[in-house]
PDB file as gemmi writes it, atoms N, CA and C in Angstrom:
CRYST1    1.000    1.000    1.000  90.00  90.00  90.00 P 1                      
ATOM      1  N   UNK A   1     -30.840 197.270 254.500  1.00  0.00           N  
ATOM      2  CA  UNK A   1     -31.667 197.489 253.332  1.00  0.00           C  
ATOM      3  C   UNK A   1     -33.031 196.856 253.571  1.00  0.00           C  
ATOM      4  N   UNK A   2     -34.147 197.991 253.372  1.00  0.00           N  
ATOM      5  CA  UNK A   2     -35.519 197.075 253.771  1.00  0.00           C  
ATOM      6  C   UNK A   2     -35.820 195.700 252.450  1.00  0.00           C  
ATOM      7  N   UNK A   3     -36.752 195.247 253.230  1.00  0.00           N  
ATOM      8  CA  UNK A   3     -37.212 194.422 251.822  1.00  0.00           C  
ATOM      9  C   UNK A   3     -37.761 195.072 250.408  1.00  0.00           C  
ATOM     10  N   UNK A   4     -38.019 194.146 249.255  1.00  0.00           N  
ATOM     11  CA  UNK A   4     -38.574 194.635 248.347  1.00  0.00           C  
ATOM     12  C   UNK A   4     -39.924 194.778 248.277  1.00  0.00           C  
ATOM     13  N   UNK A   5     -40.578 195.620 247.455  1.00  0.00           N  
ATOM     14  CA  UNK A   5     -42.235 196.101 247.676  1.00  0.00           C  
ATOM     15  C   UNK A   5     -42.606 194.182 246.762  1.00  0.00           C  
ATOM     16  N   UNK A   6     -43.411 193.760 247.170  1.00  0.00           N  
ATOM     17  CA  UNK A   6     -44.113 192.546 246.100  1.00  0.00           C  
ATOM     18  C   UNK A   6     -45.056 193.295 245.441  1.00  0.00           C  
ATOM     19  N   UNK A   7     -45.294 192.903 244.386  1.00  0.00           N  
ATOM     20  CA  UNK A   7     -46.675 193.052 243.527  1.00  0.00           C  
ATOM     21  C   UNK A   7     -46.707 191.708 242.873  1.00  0.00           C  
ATOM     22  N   UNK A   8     -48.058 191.206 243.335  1.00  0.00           N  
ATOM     23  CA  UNK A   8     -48.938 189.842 242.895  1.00  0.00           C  
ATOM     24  C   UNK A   8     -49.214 189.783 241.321  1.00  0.00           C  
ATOM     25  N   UNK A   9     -48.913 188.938 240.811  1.00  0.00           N  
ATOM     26  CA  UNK A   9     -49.744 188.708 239.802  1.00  0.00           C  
ATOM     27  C   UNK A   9     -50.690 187.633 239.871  1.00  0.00           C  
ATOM     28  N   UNK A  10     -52.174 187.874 239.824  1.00  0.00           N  
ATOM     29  CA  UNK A  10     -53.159 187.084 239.900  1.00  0.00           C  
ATOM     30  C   UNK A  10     -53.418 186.311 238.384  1.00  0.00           C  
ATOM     31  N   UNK A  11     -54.344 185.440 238.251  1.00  0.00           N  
ATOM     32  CA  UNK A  11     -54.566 184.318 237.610  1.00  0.00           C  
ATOM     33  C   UNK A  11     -55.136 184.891 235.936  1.00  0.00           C  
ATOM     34  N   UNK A  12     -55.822 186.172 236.524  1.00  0.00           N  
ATOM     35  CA  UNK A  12     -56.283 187.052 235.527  1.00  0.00           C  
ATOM     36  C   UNK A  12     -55.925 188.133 234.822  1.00  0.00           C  
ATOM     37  N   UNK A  13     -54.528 188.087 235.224  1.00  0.00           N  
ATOM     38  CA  UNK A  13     -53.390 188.743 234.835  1.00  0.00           C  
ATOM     39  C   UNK A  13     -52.740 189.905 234.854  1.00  0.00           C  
ATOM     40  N   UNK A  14     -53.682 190.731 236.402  1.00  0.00           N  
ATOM     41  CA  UNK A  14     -53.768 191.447 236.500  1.00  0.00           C  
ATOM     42  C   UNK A  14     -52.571 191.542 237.993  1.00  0.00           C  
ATOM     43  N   UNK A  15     -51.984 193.143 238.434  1.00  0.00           N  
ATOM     44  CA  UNK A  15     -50.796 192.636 238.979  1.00  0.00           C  
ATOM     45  C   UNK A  15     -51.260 193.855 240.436  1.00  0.00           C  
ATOM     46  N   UNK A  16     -51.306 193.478 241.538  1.00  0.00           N  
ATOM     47  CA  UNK A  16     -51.723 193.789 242.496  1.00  0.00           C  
ATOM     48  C   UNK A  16     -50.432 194.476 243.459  1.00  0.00           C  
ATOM     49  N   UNK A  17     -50.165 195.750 243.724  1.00  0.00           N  
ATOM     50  CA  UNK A  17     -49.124 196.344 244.367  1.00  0.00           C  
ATOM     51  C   UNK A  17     -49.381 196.289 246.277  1.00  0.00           C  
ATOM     52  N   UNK A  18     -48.924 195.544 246.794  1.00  0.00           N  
ATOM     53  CA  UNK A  18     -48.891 195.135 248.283  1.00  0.00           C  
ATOM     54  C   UNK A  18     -49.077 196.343 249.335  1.00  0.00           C  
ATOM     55  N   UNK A  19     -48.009 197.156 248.734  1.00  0.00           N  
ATOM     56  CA  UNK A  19     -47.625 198.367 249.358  1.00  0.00           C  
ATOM     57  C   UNK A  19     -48.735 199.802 249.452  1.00  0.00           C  
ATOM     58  N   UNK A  20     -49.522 200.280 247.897  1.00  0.00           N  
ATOM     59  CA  UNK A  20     -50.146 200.742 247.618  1.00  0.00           C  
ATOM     60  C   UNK A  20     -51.570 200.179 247.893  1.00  0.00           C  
ATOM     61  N   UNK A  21     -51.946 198.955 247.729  1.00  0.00           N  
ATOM     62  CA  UNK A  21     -53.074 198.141 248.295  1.00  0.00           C  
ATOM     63  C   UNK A  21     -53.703 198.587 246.958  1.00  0.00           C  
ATOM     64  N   UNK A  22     -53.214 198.344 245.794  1.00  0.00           N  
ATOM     65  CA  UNK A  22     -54.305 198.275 244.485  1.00  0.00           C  
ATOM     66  C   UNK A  22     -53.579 197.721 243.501  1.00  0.00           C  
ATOM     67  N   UNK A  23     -54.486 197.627 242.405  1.00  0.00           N  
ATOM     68  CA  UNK A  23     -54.434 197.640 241.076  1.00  0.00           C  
ATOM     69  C   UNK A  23     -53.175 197.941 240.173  1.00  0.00           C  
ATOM     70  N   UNK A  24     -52.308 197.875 239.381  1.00  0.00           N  
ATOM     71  CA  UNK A  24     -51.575 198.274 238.770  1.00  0.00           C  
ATOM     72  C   UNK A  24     -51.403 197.751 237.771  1.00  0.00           C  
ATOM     73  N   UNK A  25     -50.952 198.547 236.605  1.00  0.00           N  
ATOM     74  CA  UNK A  25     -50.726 198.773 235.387  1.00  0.00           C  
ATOM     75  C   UNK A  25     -49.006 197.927 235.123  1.00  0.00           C  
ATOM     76  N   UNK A  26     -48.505 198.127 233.729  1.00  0.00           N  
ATOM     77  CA  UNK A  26     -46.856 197.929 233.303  1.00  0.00           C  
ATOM     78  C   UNK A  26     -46.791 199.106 233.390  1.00  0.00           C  
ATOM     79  N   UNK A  27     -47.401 200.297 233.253  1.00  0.00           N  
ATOM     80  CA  UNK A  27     -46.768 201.909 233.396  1.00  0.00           C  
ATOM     81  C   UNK A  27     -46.576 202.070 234.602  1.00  0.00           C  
ATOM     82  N   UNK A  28     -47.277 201.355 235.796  1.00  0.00           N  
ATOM     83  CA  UNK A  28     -46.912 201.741 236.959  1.00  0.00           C  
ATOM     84  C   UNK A  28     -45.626 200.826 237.259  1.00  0.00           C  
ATOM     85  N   UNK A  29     -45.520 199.832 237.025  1.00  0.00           N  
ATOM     86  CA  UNK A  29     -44.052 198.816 236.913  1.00  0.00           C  
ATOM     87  C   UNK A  29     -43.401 199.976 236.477  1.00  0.00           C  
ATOM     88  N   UNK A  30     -43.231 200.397 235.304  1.00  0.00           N  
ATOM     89  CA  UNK A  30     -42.253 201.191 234.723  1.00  0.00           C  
ATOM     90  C   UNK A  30     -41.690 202.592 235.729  1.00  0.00           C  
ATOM     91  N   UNK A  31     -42.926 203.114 236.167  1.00  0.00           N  
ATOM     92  CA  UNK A  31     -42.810 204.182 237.386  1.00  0.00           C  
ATOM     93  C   UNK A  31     -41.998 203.505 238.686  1.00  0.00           C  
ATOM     94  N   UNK A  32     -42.057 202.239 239.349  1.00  0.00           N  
ATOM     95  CA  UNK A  32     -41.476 201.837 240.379  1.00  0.00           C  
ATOM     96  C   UNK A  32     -39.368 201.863 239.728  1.00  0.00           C  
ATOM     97  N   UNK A  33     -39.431 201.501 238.975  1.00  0.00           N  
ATOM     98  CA  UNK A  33     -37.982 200.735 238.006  1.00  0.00           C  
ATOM     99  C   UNK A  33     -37.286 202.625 237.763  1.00  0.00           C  
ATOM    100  N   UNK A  34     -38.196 203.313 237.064  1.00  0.00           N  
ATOM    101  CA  UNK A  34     -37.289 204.616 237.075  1.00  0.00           C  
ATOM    102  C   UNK A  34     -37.524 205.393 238.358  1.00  0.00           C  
ATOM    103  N   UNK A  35     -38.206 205.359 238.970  1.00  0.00           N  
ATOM    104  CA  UNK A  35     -38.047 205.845 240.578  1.00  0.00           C  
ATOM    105  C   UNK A  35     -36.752 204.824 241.832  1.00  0.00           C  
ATOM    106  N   UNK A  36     -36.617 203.561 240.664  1.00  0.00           N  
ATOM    107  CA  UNK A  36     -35.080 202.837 241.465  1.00  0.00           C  
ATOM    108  C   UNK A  36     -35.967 202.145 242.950  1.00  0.00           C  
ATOM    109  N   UNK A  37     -37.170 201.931 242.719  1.00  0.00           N  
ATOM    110  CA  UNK A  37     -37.811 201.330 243.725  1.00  0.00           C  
ATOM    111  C   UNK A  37     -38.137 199.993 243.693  1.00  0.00           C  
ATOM    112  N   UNK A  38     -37.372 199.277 244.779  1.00  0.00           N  
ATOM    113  CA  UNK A  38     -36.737 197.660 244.372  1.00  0.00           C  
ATOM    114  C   UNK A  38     -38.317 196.915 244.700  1.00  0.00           C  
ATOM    115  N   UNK A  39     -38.455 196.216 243.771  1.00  0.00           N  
ATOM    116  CA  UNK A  39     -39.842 195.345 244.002  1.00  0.00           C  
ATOM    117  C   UNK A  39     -39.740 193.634 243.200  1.00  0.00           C  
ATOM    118  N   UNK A  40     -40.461 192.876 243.473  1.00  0.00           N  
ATOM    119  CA  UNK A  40     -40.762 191.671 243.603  1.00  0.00           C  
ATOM    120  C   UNK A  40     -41.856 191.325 242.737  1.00  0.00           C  
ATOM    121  N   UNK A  41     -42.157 190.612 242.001  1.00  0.00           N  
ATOM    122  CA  UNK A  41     -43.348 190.284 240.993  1.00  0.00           C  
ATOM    123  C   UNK A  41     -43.077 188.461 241.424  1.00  0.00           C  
ATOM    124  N   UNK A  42     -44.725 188.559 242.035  1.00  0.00           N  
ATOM    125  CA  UNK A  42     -44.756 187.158 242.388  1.00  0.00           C  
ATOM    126  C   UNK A  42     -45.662 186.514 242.012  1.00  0.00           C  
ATOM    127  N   UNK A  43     -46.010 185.232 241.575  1.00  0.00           N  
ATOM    128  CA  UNK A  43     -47.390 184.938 241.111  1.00  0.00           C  
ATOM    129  C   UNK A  43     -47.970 184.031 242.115  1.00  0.00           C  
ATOM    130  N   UNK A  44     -49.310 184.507 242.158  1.00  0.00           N  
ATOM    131  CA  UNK A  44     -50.223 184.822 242.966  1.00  0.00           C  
ATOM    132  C   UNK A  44     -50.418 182.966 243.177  1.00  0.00           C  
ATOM    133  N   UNK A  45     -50.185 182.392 241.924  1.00  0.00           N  
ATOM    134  CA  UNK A  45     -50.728 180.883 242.078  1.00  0.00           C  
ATOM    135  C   UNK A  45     -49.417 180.011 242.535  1.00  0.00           C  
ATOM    136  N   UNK A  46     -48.395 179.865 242.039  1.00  0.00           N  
ATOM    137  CA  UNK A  46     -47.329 179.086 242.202  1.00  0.00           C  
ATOM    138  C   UNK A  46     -46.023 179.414 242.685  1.00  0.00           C  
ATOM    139  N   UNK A  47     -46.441 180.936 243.351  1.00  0.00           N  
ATOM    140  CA  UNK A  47     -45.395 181.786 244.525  1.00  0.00           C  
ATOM    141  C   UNK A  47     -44.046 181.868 243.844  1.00  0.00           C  
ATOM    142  N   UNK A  48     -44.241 181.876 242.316  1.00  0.00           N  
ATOM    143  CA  UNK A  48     -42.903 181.787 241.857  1.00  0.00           C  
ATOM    144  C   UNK A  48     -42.476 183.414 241.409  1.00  0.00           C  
ATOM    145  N   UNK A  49     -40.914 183.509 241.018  1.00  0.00           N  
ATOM    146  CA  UNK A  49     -40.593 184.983 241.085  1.00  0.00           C  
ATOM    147  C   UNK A  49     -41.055 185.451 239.752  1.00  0.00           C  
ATOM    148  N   UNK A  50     -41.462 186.028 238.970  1.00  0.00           N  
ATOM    149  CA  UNK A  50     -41.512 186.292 237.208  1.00  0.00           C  
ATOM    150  C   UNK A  50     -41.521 187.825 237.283  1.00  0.00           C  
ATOM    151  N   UNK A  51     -40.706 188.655 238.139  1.00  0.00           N  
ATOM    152  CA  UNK A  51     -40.339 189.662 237.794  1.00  0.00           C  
ATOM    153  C   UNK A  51     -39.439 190.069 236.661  1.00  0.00           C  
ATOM    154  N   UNK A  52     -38.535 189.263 236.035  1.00  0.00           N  
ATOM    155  CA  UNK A  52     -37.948 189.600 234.787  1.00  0.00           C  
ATOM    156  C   UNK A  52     -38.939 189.347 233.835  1.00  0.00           C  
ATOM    157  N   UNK A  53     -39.576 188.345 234.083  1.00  0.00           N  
ATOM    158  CA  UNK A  53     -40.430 188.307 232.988  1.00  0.00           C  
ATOM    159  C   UNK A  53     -41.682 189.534 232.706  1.00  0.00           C  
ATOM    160  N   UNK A  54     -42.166 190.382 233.934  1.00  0.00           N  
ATOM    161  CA  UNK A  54     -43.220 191.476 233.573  1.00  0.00           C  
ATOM    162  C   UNK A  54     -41.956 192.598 233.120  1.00  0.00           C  
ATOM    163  N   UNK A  55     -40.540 192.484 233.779  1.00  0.00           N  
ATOM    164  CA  UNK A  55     -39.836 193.621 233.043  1.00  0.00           C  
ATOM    165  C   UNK A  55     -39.892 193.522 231.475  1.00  0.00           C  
ATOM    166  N   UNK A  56     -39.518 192.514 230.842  1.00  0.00           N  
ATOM    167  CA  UNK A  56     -39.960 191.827 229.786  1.00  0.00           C  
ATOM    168  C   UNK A  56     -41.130 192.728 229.133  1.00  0.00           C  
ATOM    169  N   UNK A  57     -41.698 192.359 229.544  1.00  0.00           N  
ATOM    170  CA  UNK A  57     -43.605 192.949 229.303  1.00  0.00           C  
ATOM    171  C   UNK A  57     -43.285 194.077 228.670  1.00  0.00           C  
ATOM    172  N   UNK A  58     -42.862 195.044 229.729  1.00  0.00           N  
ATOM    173  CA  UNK A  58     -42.524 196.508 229.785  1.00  0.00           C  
ATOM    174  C   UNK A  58     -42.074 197.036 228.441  1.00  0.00           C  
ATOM    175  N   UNK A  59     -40.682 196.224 228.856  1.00  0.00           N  
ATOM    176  CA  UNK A  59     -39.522 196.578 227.353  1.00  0.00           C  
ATOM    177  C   UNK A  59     -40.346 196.338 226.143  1.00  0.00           C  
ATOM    178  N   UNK A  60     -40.795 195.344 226.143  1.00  0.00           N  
ATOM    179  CA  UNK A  60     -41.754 195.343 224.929  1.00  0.00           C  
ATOM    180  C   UNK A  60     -43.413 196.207 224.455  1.00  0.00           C  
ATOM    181  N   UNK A  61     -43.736 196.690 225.990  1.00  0.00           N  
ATOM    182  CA  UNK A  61     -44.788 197.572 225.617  1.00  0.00           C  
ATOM    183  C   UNK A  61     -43.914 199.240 225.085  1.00  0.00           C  
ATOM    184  N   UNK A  62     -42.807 199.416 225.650  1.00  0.00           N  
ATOM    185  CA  UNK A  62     -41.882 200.588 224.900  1.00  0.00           C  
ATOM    186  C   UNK A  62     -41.610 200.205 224.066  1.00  0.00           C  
ATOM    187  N   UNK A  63     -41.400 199.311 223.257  1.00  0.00           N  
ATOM    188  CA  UNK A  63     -40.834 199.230 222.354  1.00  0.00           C  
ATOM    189  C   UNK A  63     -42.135 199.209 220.908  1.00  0.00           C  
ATOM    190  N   UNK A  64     -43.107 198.530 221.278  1.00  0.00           N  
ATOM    191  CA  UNK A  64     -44.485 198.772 220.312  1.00  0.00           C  
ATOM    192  C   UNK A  64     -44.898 200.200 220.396  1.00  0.00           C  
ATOM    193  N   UNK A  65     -44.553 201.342 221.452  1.00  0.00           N  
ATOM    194  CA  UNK A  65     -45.657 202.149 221.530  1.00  0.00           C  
ATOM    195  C   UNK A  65     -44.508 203.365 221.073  1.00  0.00           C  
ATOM    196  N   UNK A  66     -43.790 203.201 220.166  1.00  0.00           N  
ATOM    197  CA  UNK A  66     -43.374 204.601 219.286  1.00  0.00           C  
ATOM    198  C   UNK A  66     -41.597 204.449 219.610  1.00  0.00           C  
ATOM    199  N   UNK A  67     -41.413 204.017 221.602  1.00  0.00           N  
ATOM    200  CA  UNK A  67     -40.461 204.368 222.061  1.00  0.00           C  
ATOM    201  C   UNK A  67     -39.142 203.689 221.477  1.00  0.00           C  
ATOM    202  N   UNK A  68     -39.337 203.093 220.780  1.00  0.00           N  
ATOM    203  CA  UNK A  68     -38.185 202.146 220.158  1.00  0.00           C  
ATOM    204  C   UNK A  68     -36.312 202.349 220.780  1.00  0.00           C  
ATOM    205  N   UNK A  69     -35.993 201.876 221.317  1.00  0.00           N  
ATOM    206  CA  UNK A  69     -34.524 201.671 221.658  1.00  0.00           C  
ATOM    207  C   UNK A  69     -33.254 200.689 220.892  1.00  0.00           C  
ATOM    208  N   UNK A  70     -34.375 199.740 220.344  1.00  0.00           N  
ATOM    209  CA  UNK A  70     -33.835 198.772 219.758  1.00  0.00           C  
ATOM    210  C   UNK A  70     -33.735 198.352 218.343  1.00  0.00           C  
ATOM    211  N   UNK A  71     -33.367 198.195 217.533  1.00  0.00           N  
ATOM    212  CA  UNK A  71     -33.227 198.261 216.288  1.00  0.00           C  
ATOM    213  C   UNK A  71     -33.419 196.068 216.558  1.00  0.00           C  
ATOM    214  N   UNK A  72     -34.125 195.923 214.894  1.00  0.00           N  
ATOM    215  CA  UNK A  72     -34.580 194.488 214.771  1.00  0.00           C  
ATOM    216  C   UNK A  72     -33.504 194.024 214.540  1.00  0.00           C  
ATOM    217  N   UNK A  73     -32.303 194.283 214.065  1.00  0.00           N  
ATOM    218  CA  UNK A  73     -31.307 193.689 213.817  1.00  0.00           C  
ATOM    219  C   UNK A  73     -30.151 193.259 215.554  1.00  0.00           C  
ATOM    220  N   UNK A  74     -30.601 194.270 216.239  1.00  0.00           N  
ATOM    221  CA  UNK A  74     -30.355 193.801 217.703  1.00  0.00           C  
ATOM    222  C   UNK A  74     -30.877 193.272 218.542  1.00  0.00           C  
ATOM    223  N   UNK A  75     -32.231 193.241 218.446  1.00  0.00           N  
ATOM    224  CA  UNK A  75     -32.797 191.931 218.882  1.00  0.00           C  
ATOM    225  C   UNK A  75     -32.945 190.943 218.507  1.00  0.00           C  
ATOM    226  N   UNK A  76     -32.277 190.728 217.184  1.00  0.00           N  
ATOM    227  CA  UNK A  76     -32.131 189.555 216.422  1.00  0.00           C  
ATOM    228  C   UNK A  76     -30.905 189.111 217.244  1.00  0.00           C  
ATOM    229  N   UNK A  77     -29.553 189.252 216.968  1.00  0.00           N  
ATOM    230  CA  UNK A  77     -28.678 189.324 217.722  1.00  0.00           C  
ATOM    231  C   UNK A  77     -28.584 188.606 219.411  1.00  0.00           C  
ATOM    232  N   UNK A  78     -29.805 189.670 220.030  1.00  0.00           N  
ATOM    233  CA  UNK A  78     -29.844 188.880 221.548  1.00  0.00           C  
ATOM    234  C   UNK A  78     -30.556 187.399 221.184  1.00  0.00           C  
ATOM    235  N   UNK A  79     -31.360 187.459 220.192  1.00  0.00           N  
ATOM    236  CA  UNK A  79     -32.096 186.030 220.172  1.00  0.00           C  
ATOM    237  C   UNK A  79     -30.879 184.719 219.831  1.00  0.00           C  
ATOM    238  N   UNK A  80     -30.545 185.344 219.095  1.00  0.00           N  
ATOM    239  CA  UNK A  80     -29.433 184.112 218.242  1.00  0.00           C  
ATOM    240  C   UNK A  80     -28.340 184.092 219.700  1.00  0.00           C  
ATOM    241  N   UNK A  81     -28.615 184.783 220.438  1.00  0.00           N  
ATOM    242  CA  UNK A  81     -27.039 184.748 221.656  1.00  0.00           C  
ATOM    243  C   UNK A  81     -27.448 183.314 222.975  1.00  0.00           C  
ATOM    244  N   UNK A  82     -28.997 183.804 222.761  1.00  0.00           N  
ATOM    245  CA  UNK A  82     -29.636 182.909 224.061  1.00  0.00           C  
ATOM    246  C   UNK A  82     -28.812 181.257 223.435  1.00  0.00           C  
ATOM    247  N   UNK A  83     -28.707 180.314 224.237  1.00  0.00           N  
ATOM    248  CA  UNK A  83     -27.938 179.392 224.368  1.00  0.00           C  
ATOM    249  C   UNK A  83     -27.004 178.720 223.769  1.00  0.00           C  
ATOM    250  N   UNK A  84     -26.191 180.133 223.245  1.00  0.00           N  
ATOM    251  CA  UNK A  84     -25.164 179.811 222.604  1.00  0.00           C  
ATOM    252  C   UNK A  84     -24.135 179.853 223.950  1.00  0.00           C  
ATOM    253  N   UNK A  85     -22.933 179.350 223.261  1.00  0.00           N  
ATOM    254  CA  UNK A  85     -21.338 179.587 224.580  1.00  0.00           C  
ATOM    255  C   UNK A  85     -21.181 180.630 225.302  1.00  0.00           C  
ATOM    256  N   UNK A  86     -21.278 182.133 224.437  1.00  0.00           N  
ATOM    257  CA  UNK A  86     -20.891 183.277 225.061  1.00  0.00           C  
ATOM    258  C   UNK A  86     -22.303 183.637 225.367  1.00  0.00           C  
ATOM    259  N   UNK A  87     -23.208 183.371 225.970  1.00  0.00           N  
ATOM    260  CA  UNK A  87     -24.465 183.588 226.436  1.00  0.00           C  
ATOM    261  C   UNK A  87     -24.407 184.339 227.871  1.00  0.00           C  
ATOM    262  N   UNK A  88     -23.430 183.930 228.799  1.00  0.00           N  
ATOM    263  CA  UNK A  88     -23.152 184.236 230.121  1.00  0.00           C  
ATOM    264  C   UNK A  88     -22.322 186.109 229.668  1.00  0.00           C  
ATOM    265  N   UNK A  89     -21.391 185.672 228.614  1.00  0.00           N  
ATOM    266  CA  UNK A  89     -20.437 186.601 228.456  1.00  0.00           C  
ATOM    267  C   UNK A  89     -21.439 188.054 227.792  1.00  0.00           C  
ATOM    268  N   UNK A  90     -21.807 187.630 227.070  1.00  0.00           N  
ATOM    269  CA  UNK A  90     -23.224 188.826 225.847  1.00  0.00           C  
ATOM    270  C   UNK A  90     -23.903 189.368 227.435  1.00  0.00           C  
ATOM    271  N   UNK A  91     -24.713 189.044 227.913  1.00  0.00           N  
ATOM    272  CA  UNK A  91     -25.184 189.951 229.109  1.00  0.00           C  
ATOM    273  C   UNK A  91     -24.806 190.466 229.793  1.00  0.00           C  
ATOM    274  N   UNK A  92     -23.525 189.740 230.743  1.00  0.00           N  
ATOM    275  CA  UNK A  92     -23.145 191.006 231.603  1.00  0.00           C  
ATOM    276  C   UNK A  92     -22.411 192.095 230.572  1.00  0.00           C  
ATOM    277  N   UNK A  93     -21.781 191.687 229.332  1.00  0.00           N  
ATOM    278  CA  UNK A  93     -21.417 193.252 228.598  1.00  0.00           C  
ATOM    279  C   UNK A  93     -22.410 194.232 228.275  1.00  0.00           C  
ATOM    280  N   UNK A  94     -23.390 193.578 228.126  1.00  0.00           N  
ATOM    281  CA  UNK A  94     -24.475 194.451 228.086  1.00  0.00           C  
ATOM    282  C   UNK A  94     -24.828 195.130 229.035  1.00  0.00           C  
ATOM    283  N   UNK A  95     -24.962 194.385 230.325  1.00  0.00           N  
ATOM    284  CA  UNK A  95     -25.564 195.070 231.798  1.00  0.00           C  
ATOM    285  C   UNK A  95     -23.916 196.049 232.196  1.00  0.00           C  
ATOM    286  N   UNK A  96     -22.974 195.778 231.637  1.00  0.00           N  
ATOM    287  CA  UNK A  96     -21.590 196.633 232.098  1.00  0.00           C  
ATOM    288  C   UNK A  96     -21.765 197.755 231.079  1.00  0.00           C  
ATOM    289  N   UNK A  97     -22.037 198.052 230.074  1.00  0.00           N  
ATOM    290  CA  UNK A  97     -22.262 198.422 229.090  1.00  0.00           C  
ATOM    291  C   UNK A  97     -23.187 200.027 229.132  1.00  0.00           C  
ATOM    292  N   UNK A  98     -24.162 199.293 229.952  1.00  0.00           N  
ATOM    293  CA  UNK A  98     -25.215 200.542 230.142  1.00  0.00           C  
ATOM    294  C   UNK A  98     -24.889 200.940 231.243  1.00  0.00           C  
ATOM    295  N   UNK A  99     -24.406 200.274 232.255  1.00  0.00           N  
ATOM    296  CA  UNK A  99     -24.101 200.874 233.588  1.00  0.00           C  
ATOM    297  C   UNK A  99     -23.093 201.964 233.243  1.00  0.00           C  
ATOM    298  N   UNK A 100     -22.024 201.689 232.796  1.00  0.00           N  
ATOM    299  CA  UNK A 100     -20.876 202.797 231.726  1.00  0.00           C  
ATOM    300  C   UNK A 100     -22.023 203.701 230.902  1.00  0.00           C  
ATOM    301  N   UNK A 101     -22.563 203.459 230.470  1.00  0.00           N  
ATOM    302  CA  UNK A 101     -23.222 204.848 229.690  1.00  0.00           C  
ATOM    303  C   UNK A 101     -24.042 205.889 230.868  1.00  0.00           C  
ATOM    304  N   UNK A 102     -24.538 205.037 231.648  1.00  0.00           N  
ATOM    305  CA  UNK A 102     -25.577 205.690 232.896  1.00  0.00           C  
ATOM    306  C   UNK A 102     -24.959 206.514 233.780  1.00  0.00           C  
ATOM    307  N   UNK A 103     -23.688 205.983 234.123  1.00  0.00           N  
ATOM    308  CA  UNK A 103     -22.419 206.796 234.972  1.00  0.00           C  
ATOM    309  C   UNK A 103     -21.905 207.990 234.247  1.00  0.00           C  
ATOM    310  N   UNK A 104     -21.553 207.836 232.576  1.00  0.00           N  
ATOM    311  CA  UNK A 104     -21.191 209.321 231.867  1.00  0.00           C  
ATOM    312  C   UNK A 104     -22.027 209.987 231.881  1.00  0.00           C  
ATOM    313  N   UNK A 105     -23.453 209.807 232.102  1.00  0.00           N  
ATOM    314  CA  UNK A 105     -24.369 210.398 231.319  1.00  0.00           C  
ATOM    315  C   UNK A 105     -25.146 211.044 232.948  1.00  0.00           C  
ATOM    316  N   UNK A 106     -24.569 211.284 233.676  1.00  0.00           N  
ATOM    317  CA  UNK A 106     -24.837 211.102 235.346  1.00  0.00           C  
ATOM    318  C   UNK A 106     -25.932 210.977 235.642  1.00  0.00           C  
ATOM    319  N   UNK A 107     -26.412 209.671 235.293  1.00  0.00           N  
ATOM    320  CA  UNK A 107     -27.606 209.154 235.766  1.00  0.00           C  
ATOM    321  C   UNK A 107     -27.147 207.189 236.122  1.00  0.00           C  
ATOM    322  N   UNK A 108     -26.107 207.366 237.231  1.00  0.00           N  
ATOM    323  CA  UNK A 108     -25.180 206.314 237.357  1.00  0.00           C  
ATOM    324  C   UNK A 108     -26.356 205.572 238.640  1.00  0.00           C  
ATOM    325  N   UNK A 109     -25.977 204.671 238.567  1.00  0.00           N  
ATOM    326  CA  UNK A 109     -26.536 203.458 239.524  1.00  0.00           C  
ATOM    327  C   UNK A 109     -26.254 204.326 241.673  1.00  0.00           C  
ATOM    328  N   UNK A 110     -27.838 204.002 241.553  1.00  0.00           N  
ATOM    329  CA  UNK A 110     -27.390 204.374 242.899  1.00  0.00           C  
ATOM    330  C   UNK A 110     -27.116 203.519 244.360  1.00  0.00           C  
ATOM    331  N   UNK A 111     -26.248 202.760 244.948  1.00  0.00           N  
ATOM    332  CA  UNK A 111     -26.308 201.906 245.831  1.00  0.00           C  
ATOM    333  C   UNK A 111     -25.224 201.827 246.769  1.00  0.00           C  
TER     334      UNK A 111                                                      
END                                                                             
């Protein structure tokens, strides 16, 4: 398996694709993630990983811009779950959860 593509995030918050040699957007994040194209979000100052965190970004720029998936009462839910006991248990049902819907729906995980 080759490595993952990096894209930089610089100081100015802007997120630099290695591979492409430019500029990029969260729509272009979003284009790498449904094209299943494994990449790396690194910051540019303290070499640390914060790729969940621009996925983050994402989910939340779909979710302001009409695309809604989530109802407030379920993201209420994930909030109240973060460091509670079943905290470990609430995510992977979730990540098992959609993987089961993605497989009926044959748009199943490819690897």
């Amino acid at each position: 398996m080759s490595e993952p593509r990096t894209i930089k995030k610089y100081p100015n918050r802007r997120l630099y694709d290695t591979v492409e040699s430019r500029y990029i957007t969260l729509a272009d994040i979003r284009r790498l993630v449904i094209e299943r194209i494994d990449f790396v979000v690194v910051d540019k100052k303290t070499q640390g990983d914060i790729t969940r965190s621009i996925l983050l970004q994402v989910i939340a720029e779909q979710e302001h811009g009409g695309e809604s998936l989530m109802s407030q009462d379920f993201l209420s839910q994930v909030i109240r779950s973060y460091g509670g006991p079943t905290r470990g248990v609430i995510g992977n049902y979730l990540e098992q959860s959609l993987r089961q819907f993605a497989s009926e729906n044959g748009r199943g995980q490819q690897g």
